[in-house]
VOPAGU-2260 file (C-alpha; in pm, 1 decimal, decimal comma):
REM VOPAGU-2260
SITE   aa  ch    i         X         Y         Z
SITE  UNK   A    0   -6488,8   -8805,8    6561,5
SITE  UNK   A    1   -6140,1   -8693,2    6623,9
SITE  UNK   A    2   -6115,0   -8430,1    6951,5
SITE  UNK   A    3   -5799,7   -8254,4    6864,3
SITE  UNK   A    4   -5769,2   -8006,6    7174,8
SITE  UNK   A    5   -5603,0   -8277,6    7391,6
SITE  UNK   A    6   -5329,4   -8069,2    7556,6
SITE  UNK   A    7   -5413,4   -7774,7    7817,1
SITE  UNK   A    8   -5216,1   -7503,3    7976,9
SITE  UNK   A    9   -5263,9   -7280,2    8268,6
SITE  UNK   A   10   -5469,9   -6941,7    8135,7
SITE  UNK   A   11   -5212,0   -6659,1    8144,8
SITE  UNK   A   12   -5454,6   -6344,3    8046,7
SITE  UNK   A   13   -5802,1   -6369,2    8180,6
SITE  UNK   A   14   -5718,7   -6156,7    8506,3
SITE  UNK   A   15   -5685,4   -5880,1    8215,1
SITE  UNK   A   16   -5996,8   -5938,2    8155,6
SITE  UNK   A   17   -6149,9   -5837,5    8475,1
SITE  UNK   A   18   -5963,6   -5500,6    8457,2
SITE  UNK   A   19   -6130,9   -5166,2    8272,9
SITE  UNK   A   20   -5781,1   -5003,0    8262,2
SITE  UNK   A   21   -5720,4   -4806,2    7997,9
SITE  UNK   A   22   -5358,4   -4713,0    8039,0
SITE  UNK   A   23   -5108,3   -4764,1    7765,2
SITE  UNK   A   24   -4988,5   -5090,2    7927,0
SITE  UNK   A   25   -5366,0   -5269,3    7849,0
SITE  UNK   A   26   -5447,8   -5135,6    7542,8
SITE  UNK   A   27   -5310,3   -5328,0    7270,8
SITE  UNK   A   28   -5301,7   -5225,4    6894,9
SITE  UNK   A   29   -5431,8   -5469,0    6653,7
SITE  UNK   A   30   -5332,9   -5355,0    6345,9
SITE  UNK   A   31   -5024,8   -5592,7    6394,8
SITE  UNK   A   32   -5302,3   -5853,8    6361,0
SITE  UNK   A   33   -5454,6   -5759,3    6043,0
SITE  UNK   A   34   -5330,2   -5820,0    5700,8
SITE  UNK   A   35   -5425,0   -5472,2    5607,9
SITE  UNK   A   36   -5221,4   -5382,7    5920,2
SITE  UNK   A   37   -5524,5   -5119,3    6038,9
SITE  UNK   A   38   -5698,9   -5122,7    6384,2
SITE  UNK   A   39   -5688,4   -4913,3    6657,1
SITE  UNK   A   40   -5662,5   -5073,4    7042,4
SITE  UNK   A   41   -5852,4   -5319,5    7269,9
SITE  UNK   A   42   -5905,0   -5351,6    7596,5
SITE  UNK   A   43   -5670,7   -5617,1    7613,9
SITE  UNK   A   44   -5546,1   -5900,0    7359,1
SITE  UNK   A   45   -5557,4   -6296,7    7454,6
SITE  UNK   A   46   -5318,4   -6525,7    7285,1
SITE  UNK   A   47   -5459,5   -6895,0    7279,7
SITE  UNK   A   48   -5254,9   -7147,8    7134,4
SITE  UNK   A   49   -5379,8   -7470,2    7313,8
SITE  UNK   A   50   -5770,6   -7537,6    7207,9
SITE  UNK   A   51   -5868,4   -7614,3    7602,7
SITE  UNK   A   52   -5753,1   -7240,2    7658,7
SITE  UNK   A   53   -5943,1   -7092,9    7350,9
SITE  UNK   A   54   -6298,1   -7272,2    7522,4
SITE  UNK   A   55   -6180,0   -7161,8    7834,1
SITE  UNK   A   56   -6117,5   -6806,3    7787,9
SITE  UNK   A   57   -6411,5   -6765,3    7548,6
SITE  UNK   A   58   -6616,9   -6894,7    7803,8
SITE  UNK   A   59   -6512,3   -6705,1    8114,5
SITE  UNK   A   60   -6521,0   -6381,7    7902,4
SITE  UNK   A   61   -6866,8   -6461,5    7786,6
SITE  UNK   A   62   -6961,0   -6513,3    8159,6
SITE  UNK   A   63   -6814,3   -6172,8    8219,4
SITE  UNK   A   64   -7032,2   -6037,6    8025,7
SITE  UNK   A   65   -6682,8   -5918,5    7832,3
SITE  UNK   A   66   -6696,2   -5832,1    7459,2
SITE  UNK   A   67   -6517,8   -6036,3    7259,0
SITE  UNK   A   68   -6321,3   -6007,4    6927,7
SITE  UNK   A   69   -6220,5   -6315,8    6781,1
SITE  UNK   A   70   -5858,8   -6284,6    6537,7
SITE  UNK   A   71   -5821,4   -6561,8    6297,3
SITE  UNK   A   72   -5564,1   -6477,7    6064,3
SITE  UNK   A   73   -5635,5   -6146,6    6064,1
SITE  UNK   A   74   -5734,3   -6146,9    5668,3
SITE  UNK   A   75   -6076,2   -6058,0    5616,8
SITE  UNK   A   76   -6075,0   -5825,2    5915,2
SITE  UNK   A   77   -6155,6   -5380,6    5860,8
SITE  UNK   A   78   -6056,5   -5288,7    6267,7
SITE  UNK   A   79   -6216,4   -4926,3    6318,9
SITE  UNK   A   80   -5971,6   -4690,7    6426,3
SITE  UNK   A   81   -6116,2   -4687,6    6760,5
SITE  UNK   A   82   -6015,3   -5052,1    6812,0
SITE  UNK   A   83   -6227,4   -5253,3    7033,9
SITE  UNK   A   84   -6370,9   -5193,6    7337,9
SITE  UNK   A   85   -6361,5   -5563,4    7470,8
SITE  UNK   A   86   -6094,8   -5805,6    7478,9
SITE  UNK   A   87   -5918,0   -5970,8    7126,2
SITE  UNK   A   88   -5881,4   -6377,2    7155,4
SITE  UNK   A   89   -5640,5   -6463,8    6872,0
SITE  UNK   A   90   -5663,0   -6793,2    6779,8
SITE  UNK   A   91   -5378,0   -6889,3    6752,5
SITE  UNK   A   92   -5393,9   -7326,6    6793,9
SITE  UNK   A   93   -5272,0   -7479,4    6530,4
SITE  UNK   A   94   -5201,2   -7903,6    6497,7
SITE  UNK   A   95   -5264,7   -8071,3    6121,0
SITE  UNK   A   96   -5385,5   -8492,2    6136,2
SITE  UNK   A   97   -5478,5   -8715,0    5865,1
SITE  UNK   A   98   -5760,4   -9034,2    5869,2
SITE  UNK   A   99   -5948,9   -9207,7    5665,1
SITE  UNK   A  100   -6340,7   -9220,7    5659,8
SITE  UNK   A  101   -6642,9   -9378,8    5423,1
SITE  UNK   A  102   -6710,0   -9109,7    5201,1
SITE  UNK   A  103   -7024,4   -9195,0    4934,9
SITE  UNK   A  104   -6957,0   -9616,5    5045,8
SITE  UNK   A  105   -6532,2   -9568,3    4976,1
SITE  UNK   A  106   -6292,0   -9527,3    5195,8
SITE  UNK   A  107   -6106,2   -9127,0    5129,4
SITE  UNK   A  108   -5820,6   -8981,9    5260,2
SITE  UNK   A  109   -5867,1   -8678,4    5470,8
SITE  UNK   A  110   -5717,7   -8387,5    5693,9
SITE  UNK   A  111   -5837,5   -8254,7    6021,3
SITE  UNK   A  112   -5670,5   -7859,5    6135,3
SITE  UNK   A  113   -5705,1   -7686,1    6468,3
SITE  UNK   A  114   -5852,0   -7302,2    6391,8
SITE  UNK   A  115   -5524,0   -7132,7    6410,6
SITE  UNK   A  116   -5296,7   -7298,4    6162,8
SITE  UNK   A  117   -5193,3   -7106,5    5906,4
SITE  UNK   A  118   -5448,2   -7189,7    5617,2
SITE  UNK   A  119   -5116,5   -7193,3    5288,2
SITE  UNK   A  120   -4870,4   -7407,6    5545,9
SITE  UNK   A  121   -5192,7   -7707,2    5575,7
SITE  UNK   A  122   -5242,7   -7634,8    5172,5
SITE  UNK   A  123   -4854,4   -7666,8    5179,6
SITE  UNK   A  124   -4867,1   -8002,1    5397,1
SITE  UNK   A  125   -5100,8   -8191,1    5205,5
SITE  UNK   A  126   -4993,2   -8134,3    4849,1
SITE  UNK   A  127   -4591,5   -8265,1    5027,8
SITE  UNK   A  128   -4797,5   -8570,3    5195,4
SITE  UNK   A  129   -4894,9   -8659,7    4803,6
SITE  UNK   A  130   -5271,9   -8555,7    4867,4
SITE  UNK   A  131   -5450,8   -8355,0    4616,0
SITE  UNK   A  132   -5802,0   -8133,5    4655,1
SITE  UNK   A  133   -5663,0   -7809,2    4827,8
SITE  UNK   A  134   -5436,1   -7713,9    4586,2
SITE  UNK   A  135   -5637,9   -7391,9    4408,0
SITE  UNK   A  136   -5736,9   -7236,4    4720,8
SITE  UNK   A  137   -5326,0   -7250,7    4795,7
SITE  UNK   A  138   -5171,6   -6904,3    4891,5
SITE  UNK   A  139   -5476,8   -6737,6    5065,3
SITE  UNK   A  140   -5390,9   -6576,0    5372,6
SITE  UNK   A  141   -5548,8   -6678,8    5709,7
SITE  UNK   A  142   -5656,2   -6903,2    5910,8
SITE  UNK   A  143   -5780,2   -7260,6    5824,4
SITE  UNK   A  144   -6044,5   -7180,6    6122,2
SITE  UNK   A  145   -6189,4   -6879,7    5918,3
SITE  UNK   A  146   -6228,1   -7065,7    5588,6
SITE  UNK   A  147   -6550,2   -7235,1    5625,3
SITE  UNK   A  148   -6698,7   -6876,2    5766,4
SITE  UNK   A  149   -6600,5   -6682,8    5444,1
SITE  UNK   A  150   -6681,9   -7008,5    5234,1
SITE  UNK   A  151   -6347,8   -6954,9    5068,2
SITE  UNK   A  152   -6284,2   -6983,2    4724,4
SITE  UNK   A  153   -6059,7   -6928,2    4451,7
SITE  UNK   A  154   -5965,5   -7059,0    4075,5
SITE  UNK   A  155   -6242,1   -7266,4    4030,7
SITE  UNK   A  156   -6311,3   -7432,8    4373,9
SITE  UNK   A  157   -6405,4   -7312,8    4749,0
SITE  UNK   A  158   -6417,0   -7463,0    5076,3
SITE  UNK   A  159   -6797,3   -7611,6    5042,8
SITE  UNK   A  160   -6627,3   -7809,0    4750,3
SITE  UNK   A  161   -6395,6   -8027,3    5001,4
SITE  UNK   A  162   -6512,4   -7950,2    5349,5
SITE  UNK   A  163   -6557,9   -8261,9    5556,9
SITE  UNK   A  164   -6665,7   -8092,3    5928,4
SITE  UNK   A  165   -6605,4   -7863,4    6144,9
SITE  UNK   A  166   -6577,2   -7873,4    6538,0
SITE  UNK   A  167   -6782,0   -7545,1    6729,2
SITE  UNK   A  168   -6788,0   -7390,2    6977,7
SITE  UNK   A  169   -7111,6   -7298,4    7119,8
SITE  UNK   A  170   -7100,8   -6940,3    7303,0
SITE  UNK   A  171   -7496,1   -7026,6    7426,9
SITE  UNK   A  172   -7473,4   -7338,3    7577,7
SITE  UNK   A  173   -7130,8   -7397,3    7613,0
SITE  UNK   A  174   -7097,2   -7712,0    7398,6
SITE  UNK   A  175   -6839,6   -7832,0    7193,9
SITE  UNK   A  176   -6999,5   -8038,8    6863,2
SITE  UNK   A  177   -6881,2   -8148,1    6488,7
SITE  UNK   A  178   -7086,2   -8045,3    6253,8
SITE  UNK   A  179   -7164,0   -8111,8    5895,6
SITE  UNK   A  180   -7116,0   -7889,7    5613,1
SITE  UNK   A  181   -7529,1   -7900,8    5573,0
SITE  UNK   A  182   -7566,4   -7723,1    5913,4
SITE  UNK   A  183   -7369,0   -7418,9    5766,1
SITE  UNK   A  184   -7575,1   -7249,0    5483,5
SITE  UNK   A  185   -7280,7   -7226,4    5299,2
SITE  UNK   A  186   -7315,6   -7021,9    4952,1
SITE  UNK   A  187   -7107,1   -6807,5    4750,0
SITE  UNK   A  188   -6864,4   -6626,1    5034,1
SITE  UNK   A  189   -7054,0   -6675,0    5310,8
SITE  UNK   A  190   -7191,0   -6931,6    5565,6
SITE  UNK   A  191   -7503,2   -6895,7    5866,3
SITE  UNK   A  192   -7115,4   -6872,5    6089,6
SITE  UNK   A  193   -7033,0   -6482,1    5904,8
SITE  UNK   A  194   -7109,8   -6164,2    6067,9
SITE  UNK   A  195   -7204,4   -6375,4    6389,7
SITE  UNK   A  196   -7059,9   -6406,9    6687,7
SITE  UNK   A  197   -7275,6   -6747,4    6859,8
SITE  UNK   A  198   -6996,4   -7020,6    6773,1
SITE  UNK   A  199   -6628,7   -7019,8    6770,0
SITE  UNK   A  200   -6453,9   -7266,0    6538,3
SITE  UNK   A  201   -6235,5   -7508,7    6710,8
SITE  UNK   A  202   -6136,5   -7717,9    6429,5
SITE  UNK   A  203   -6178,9   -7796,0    6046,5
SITE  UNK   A  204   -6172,7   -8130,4    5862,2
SITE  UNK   A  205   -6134,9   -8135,8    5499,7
SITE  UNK   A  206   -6182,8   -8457,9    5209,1
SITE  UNK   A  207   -5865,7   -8528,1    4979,9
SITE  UNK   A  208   -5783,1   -8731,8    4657,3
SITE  UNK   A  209   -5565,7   -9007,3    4784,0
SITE  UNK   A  210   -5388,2   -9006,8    4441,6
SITE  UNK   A  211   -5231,1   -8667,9    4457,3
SITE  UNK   A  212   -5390,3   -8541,5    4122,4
SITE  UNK   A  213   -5558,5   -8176,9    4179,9
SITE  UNK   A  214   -5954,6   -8115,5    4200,2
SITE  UNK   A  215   -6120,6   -8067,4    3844,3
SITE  UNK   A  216   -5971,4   -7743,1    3672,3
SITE  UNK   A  217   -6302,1   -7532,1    3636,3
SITE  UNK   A  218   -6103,8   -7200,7    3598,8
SITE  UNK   A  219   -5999,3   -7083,5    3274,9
SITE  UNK   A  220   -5659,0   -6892,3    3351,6
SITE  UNK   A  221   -5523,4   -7189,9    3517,7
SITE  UNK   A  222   -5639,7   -7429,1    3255,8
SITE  UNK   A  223   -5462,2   -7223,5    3030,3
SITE  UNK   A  224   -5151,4   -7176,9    3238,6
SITE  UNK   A  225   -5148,5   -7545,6    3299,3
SITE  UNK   A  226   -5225,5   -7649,3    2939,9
SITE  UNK   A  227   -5514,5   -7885,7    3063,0
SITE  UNK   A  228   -5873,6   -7836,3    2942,9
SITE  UNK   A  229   -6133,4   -7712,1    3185,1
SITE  UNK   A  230   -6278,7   -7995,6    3394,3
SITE  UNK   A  231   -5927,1   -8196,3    3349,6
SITE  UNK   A  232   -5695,4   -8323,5    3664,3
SITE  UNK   A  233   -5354,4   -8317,5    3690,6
SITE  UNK   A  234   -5043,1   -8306,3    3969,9
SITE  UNK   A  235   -5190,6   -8109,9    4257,3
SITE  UNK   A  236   -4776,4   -7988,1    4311,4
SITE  UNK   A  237   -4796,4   -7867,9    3958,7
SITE  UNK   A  238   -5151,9   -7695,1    3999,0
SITE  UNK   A  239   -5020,6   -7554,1    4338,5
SITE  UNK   A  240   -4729,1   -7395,0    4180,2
SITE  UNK   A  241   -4924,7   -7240,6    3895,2
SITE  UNK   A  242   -5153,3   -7080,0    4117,2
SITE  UNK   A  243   -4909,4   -6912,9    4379,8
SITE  UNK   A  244   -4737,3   -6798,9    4032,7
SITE  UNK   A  245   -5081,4   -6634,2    3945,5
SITE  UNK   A  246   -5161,3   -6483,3    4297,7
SITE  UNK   A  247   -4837,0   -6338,9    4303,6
SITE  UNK   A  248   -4880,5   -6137,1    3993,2
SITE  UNK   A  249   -5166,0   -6024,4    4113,9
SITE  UNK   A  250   -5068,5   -5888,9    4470,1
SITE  UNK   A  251   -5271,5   -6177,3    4647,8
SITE  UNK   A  252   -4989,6   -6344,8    4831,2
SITE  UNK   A  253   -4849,9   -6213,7    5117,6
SITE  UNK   A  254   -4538,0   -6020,1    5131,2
SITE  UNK   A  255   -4399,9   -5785,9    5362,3
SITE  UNK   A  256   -4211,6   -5559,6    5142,7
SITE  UNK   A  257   -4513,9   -5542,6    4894,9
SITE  UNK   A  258   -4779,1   -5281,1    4951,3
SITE  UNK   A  259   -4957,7   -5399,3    4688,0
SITE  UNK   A  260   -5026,1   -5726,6    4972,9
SITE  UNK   A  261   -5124,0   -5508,0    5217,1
SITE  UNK   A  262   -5463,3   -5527,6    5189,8
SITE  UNK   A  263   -5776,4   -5780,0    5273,4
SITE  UNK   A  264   -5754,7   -5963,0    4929,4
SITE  UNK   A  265   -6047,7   -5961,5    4701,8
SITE  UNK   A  266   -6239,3   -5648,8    4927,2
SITE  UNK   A  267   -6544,5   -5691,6    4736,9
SITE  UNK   A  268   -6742,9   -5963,2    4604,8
SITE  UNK   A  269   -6822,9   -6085,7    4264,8
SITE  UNK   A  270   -7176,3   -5956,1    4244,2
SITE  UNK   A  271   -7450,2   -6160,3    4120,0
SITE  UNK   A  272   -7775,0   -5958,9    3901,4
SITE  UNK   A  273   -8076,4   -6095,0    3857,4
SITE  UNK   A  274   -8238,9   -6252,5    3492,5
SITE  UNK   A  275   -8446,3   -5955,4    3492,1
SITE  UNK   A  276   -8225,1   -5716,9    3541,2
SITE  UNK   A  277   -7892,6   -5822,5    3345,3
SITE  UNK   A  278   -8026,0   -5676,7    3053,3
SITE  UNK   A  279   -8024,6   -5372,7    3094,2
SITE  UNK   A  280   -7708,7   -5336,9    3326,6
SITE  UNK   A  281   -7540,6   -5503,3    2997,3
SITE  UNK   A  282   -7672,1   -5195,4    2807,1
SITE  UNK   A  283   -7543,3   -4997,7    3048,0
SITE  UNK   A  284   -7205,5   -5110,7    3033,0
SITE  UNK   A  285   -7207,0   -5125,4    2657,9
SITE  UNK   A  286   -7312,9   -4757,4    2639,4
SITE  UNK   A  287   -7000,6   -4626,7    2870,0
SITE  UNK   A  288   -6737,7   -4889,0    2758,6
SITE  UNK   A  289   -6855,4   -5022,1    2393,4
SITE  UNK   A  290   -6936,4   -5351,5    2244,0
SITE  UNK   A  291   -6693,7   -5569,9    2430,2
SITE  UNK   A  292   -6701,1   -5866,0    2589,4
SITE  UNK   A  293   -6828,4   -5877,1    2909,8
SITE  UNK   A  294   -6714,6   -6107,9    3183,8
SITE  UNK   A  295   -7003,8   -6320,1    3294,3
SITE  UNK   A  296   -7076,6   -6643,2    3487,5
SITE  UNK   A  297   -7353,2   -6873,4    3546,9
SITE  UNK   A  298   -7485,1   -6864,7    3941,3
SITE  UNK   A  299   -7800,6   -6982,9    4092,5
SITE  UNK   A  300   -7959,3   -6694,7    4186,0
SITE  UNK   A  301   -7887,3   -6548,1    3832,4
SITE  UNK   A  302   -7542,7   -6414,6    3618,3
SITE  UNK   A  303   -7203,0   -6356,1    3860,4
SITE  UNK   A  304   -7026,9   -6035,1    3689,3
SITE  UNK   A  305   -6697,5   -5931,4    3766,0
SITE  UNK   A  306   -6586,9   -5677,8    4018,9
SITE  UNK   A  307   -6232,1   -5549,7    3938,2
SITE  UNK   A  308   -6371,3   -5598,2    3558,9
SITE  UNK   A  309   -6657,3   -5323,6    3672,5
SITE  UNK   A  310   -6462,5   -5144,1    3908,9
SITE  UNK   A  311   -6200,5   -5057,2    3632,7
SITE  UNK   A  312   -6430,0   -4967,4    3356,6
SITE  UNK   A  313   -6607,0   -4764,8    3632,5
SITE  UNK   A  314   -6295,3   -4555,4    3605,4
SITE  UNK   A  315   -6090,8   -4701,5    3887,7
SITE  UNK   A  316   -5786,0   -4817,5    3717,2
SITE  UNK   A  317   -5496,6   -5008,5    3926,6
SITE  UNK   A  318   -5295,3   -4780,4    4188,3
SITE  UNK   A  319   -5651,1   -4540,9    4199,0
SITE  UNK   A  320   -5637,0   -4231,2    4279,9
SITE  UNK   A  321   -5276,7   -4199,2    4268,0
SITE  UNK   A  322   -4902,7   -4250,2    4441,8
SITE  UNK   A  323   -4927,8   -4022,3    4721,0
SITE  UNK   A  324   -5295,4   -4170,6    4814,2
SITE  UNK   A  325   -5229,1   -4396,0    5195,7
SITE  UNK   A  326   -5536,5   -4603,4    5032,0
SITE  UNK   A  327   -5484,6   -4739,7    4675,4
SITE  UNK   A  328   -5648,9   -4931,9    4484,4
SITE  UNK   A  329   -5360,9   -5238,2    4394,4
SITE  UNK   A  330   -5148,0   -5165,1    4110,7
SITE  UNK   A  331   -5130,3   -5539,7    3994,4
SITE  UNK   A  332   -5512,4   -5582,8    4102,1
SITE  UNK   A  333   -5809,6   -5311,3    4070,6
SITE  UNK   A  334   -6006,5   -5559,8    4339,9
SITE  UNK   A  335   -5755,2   -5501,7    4622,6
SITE  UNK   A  336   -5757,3   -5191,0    4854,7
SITE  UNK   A  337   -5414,2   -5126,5    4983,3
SITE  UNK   A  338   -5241,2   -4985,3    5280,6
SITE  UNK   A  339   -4922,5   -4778,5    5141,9
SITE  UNK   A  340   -4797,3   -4778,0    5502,8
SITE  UNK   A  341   -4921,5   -4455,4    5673,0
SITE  UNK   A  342   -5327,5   -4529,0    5641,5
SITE  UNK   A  343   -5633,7   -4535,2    5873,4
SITE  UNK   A  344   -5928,7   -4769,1    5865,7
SITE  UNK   A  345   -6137,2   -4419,9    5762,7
SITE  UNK   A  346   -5876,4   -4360,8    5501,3
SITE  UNK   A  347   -5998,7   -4753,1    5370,8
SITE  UNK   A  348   -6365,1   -4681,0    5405,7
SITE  UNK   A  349   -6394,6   -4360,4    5215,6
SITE  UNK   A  350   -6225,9   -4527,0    4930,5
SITE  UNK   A  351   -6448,5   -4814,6    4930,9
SITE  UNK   A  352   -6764,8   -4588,8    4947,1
SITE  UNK   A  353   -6619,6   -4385,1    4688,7
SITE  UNK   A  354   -6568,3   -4742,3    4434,4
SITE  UNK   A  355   -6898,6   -4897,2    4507,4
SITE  UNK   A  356   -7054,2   -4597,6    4476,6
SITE  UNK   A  357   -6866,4   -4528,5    4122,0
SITE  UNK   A  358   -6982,1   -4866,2    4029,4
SITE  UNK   A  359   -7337,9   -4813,3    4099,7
SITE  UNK   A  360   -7371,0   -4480,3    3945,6
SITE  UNK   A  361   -7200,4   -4634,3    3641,5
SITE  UNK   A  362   -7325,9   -4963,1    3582,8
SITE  UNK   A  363   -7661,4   -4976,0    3831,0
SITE  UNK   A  364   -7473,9   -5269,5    4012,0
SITE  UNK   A  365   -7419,9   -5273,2    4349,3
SITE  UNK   A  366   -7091,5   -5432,6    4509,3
SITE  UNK   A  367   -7056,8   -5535,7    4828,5
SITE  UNK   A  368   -6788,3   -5570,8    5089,2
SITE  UNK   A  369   -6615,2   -5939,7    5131,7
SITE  UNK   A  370   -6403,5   -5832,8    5469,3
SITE  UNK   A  371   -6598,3   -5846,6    5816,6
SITE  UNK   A  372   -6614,8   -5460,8    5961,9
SITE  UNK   A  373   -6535,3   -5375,2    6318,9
SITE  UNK   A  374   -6683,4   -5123,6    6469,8
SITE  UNK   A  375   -6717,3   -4893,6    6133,4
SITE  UNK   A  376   -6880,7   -4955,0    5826,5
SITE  UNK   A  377   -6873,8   -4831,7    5477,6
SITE  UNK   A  378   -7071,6   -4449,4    5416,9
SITE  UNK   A  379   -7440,6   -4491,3    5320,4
């Protein structure tokens, strides 16, 4: 397969990395490298924009014994407001090439990104190179290195849908390897990579419709917006545009003069109950709200409810608890936890805790956190 980290540069921060200084000239904030723009220091930050110098650096550090932090895109991160105690490698590679490979006895189009590109631009690239398949997971923030670890997904389709490969990174023996999609447990927002720290991702291939017409629509908003019926096809420009139209309305593009975008997206995930229990979480919900329709989905470990539906009949309605709050519930989205400019991390975790916990006591469902936490966690 394709090696993509062909070009090396001298390493210009690992002496940092032998130094335990703790002066203001070391310690770097990294809360510039978060989307919810929250994080106290580390150590020291590395900045690796050739894949060579990623391996390199991850390697010597690991031979150092060194913690390590490794900053994608920075959107799925909660950064304690301690920091780090190690040293931060940003990935920051990026590099976008196309092929062609057998794909079920056909030939397919496809497109192969180093970990750091910036995960909209290569959504952006593809749809302009007349490709379809990516188009629905277009204006998510972060890395295209990080997707496959979250199993990203959005309007109807996620990574596992259209993920080719992806090139790791082994902290334990020092390998580099592709690997197949099978090797990664992927399910619903997650993969055997998340919460884990034994592999870096190097690289990420993804399949692509050749003819430029969009994956199958499987999500009803965008059906509707589009006028197509669920399951139809149609210009993946078209679907790409209707979709960074929808995310925008809801806070879930990024924007620096938006609060409501300062945030980690979608903070917790849809949860999914149990056959045996559904019924009498439904009666729940019908005793506090009334006989209205409830939001459910088919999943294969039983029904997938929805959060911000739960969250805001819980009683946590957009811009919760209220305009003065540095934590805030979105106003354009109850499943978004904002920064309104002058928050800590612990501001962001008691306000979690405080909506799961709401949502438990309401409904008997508990939610759980989509982000990755460093070095905090939410209250038990």
């Amino acid at each position: 397969m394709l090696e993509l980290a062909r070009h090396s540069s001298q390493a210009t921060v690992t002496d940092v990395a032998d130094s335990h200084e703790t002066d203001a000239s070391v310690r770097s904030a990294l809360s510039s490298f978060t989307t919810l723009r929250l994080g106290g220091p580390a150590r020291a930050v590395v900045r690796c924009t050739q894949t060579p110098d990623l391996v390199r650096t991850v390697r010597d550090l690991d031979a150092r014994d060194e913690p390590v932090l490794l900053i994608g895109g920075g959107s799925n991160l909660v950064i304690a407001d301690d920091g780090f105690d190690g040293v931060a490698v940003v990935v920051a590679t990026s590099g976008i090439e196309y092929g062609t490979a057998p794909d079920c006895g056909a030939p397919r189009p496809y497109v192969t990104a180093e970990a750091g590109t910036d995960w909209d631009t290569l959504v952006a690239e593809t749809v302009a190179a007349g490709f379809g398949g990516l188009e629905c997971l277009s204006g998510i923030p972060g890395a295209a290195g990080t997707t496959p670890v979250q199993n990203v997904g959005a309007y109807g389709v996620e990574v596992a849908d259209v993920l080719r490969s992806v090139q790791l990174l082994d902290r334990a023996t020092g390998s580099v390897d592709w690997v197949e999609p099978s090797a990664l447990d992927l399910a619903y927002r997650t993969s055997n990579l998340k919460g884990r720290d034994s592999h870096v991702v190097l690289a990420v291939s993804f399949w692509l419709n050749a003819d430029g017409v969009s994956a199958p629509i499987a999500y009803r908003e965008l059906a509707r917006a589009l006028d197509v019926s669920e399951g139809g096809r149609t210009d993946a420009a078209t679907v790409r545009d209707h979709v960074l139209a929808l995310r925008a309305g809801k806070g879930m593009v990024l924007d620096a003069a938006d609060h409501d975008t300062w945030s980690a997206g979608s903070f917790f995930t849809n949860p999914i109950v149990s056959e045996s229990d559904l019924a009498a979480i439904l009666d729940r919900i019908t005793a506090r709200v009334g006989d209205v329709a409830i939001p459910r989905y088919p999943a294969d470990a039983g029904v997938k409810l929805s959060a911000g539906w739960l969250i805001e009949r819980a009683g946590f309605t957009k811009g919760f608890p209220n305009d003065d709050a540095p934590v805030r519930l979105s106003t354009k989205h109850t499943l978004a936890l904002t920064n309104r400019g002058a928050a800590t991390t612990a501001d962001l975790v008691a306000l979690a805790g405080r909506v799961r916990d709401g949502v438990r006591d309401a409904f008997g469902v508990e939610l759980h956190p989509e982000p990755v936490f460093v070095n905090c966690q939410l209250p038990r």
